[in-house]
C-alpha positions, 0 to 999 in steps of 0.5 A: 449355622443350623439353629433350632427354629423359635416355634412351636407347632400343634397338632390334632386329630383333625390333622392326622389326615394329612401325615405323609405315609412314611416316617421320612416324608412326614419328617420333612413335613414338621417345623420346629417343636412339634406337639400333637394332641389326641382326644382319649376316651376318658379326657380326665388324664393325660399321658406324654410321649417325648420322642427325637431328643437326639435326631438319630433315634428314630424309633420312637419317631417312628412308632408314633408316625405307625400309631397316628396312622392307625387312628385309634382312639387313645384310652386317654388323652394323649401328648405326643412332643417331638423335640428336635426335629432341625437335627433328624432333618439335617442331611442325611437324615436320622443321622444327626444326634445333635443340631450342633457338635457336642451340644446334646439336648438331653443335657439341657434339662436341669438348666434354669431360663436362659436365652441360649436357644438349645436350653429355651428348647429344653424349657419349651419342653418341659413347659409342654409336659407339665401344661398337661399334668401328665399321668404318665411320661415316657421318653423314647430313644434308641441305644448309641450301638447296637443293644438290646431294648432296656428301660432306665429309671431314677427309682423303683417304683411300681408305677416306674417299673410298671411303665417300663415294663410295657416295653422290656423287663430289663431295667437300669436303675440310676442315681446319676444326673446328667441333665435329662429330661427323665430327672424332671419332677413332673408330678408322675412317673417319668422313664425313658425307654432305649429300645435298642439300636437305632438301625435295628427293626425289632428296635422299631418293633418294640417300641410301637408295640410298646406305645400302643400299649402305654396309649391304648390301655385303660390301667398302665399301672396293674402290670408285673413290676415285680417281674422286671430285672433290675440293675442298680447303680450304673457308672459312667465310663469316659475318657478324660479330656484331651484323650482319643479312642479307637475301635479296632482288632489290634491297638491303633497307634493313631489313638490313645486307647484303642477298645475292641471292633465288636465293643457293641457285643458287650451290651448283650450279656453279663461281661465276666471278671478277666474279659479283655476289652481293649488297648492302652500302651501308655505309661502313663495311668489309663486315661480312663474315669468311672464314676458312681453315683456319689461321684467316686472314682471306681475304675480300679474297681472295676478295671485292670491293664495288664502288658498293655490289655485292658481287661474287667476286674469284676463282673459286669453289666455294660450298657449303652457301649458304642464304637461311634468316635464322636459319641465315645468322645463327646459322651462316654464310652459305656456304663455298667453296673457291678454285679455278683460273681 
């Protein structure tokens, strides 16, 4: 069985010499928890990159691999954690989201010490983050389908916002907690970036034009957060327990609720009020839950089955859909945001 490895490995600039030339070769050169550290220009701040969380994300791996081999030398110090190397190198690699089914390190966050080797991880983490008194944290990932790059922040803050917007303009505002390590209290602003899906170039693109700015430029915070688009109060649709989806043009009999092949389109545009996004011939009542940040119930708010159709009450902002069974299941299927008619 595949355990995370009870190590940690730092970096510095006198190793950058030895990083392979592709972002796979240097993959399979790191062990355990990876910490590098670069000198800045001015070594008073500090300013954290968390990368790999999830092992099939690899844009920011990817990003930072590019930047390290520029050797430019940071505005300030600079922390770069990459966090779950044993699940990016599991065969093939950049294909694993977790180093085990369904235990997802972004959830592992909020938990307080324990001996269960995915928790000691996130405190590991964490630990690395908070020795530095960041200025600044910024936590990439790559969306689960295809999507267009939008940054996601549990408040408005300039600061927050202005982090964000080194990467995108478009901004998912959130009270929800699941366990992330963007909820953390690190005494700085704390964002994650999800730059888009992890099989897209310009998702790679982006999030290294992005991180050569968050590390090259001298004030991140003198930017245009009040250019940014901001969408608000984001809920989380799941499958209850025990129920089974399916992608596909037409239902699926082998599954409870069969969602649409190109589910992954809706990430792209404001979904309209009457928009058919899949199947359900139950009798019972969808077995479906979309919660709000109180934790209310809102899916009849926001959804309607019609003769077997599921179609969208109101107008809606969807984020993050994904036709990945496993991801559907074991996470959720999407969230959204209502939005104006």
């Amino acid at each position: 069985m595949s355990i995370f490895i009870n190590e940690t490995t730092y970096y510095s600039e006198a190793d950058i010499d030895a990083i392979a030339d592709t972002p796979l070769e240097f993959l399979r050169q790191l062990n355990g928890l990876c910490i590098i550290d670069i000198q800045g220009h001015d070594v008073n701040r500090t300013r954290v990159v968390t990368t790999l969380i999830h092992g099939n994300e690899p844009s920011g791996f990817i990003a930072v691999h590019q930047w390290l081999r520029k050797k430019t030398k940071p505005a300030t110090n600079m922390r770069i954690i990459i966090c779950n190397i044993e699940a990016a190198q599991l065969p093939p690699e950049f294909s694993h989201r977790y180093l085990q089914a369904g235990q997802d390190l972004n959830r592992y966050f909020s938990m307080g010490k324990s001996n269960v080797a995915i928790v000691e991880r996130a405190q590991q983490i964490k630990q690395a983050v908070l020795a530095v008194k960041p200025e600044a944290v910024v936590d990439l990932h790559n969306t689960s389908g295809l999507s267009p790059a939008f940054g996601v922040a549990i408040d408005d803050s300039e600061q927050a916002l202005d982090l964000i917007s080194l990467f995108t303009n478009k901004v998912i505002l959130t009270g929800l907690r699941v366990g992330a390590i963007m909820e953390q209290n690190f005494s700085a602003p704390t964002v994650t970036i999800e730059c888009g899906g992890a099989g897209q170039l310009q998702s790679h693109q982006l999030a290294y034009a992005g991180l050569t700015k968050f590390a090259n430029e001298v004030s991140i915070f003198d930017r245009h957060a009040n250019q940014v688009d901001i969408h608000r109060h984001p809920c989380r649709v799941e499958l209850l327990p025990n129920v089974s989806v399916a992608f596909g043009h037409n239902h699926l009999p082998t599954a409870d609720i069969t969602l649409r092949a190109d589910a992954e389109q809706l990430n792209n545009q404001l979904t309209p009020e009457g928009e058919f996004i899949g199947w359900y011939e139950g009798k019972e009542k969808l077995p479906l839950t979309a919660k709000n940040e109180q934790g209310v119930e809102q899916f009849d708010t926001m959804f309607s089955i019609q003769n077997g159709y599921i179609f969208t009450k109101q107008s809606l902002q969807i984020f993050m859909a994904t036709t990945d069974p496993e991801i559907a299941t074991n996470d959720c299927l999407f969230y959204a945001t209502l939005e104006k008619n």
